[in-house]
C-alpha positions in Angstrom: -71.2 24.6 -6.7 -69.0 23.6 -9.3 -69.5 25.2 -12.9 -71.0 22.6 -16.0 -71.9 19.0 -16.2 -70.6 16.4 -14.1 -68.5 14.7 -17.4 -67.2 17.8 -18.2 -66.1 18.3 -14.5 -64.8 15.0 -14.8 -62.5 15.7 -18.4 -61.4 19.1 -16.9 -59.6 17.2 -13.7 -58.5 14.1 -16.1 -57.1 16.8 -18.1 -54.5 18.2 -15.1 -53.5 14.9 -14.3 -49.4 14.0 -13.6 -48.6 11.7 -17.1 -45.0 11.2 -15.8 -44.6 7.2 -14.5 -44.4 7.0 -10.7 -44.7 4.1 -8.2 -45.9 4.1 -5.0 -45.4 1.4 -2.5 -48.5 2.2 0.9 -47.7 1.1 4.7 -44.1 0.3 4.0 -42.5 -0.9 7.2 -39.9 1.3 7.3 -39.9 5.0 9.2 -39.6 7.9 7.3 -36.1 9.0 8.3 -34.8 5.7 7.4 -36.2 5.9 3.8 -34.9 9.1 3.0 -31.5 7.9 3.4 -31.9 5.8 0.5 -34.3 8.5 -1.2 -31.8 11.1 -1.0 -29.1 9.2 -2.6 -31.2 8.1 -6.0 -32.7 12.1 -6.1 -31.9 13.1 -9.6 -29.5 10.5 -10.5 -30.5 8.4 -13.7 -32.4 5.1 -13.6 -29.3 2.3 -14.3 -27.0 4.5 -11.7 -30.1 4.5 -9.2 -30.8 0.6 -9.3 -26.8 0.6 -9.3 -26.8 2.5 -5.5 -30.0 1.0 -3.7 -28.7 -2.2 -4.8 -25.3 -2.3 -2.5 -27.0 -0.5 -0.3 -26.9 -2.1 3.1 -29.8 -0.6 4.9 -33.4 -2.7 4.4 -35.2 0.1 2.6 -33.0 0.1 -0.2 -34.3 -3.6 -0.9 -38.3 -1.9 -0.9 -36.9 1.1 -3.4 -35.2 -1.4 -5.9 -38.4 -2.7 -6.3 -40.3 0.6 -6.6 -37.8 1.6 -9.1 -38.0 -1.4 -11.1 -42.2 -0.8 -11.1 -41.3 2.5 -11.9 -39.7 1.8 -14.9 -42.2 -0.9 -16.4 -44.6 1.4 -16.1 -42.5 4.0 -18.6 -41.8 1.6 -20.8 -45.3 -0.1 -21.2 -47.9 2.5 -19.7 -46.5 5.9 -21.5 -43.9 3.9 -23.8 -40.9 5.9 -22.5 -37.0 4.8 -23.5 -35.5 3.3 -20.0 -32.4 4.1 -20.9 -33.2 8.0 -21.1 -35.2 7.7 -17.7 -33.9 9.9 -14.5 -35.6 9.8 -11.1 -37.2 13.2 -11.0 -38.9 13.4 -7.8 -38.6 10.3 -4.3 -40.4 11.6 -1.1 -41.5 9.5 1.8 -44.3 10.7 4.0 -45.5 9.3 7.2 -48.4 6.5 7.6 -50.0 5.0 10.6 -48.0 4.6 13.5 -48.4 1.1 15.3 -48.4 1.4 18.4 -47.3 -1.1 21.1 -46.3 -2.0 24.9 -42.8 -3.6 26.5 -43.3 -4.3 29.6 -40.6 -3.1 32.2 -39.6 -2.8 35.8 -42.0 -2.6 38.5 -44.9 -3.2 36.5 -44.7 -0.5 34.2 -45.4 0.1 30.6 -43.3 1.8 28.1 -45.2 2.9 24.7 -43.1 1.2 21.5 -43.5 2.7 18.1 -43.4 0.8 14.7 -43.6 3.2 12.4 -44.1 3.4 8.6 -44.4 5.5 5.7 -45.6 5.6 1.9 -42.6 5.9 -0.4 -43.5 7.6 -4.1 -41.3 7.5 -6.7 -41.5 10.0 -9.9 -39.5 9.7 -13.1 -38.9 11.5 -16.2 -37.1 11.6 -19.6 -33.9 13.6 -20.1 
């Protein structure tokens, strides 16, 4: 059983939470291996050089991380009033999400299992 009043329980958590900007973008309709080529390449790098890569970037989740960069950063600047121009991505992960799962039919009346997978892509920056 947790220790004090439930308000107090509730300041003590509020107190530990993350005040760096993220975005998050949920059931992106990508696969997780697929995003982390495009994660991989912004890790670290500041914000203008970031937006700068995913943007000639030919693969199709570089088009969803512009975008979750770009939220990213509006929500420095206006949520924890944060310089862009001092911004650097400190932290991109994908993780996995719910697998759709579907059925191509083929020869001889059988049924091979398709998977559409997808993933939730976070990204975390920070001032330099």
């Amino acid at each position: 059983m947790a220790k004090g009043h439930r308000s107090q329980i509730k300041r003590e958590r509020n107190a530990q939470k993350d005040t760096r900007p993220s975005a998050k973008l949920s059931y992106a309709r990508v696969p997780v291996q697929k995003a982390c080529f495009v994660l991989d390449a912004i890790r670290g790098k500041d914000v203008q050089t970031a937006i700068g890569i995913v943007t000639y970037s030919p693969r199709y989740a570089s088009s969803l991380i512009k975008k979750l960069l770009e939220s990213a950063v509006a929500n420095a600047e206006n949520n924890n009033g944060m310089d862009p121009s001092k911004l650097y991505v400190e932290e991109c992960y994908a993780n996995q999400a719910p697998t759709m799962k579907r059925i191509k039919p083929r020869a001889q009346g059988r049924a091979y299992r398709i998977e559409k997978r997808s993933s939730h892509i976070t990204v975390v920056l920070n001032e330099r």
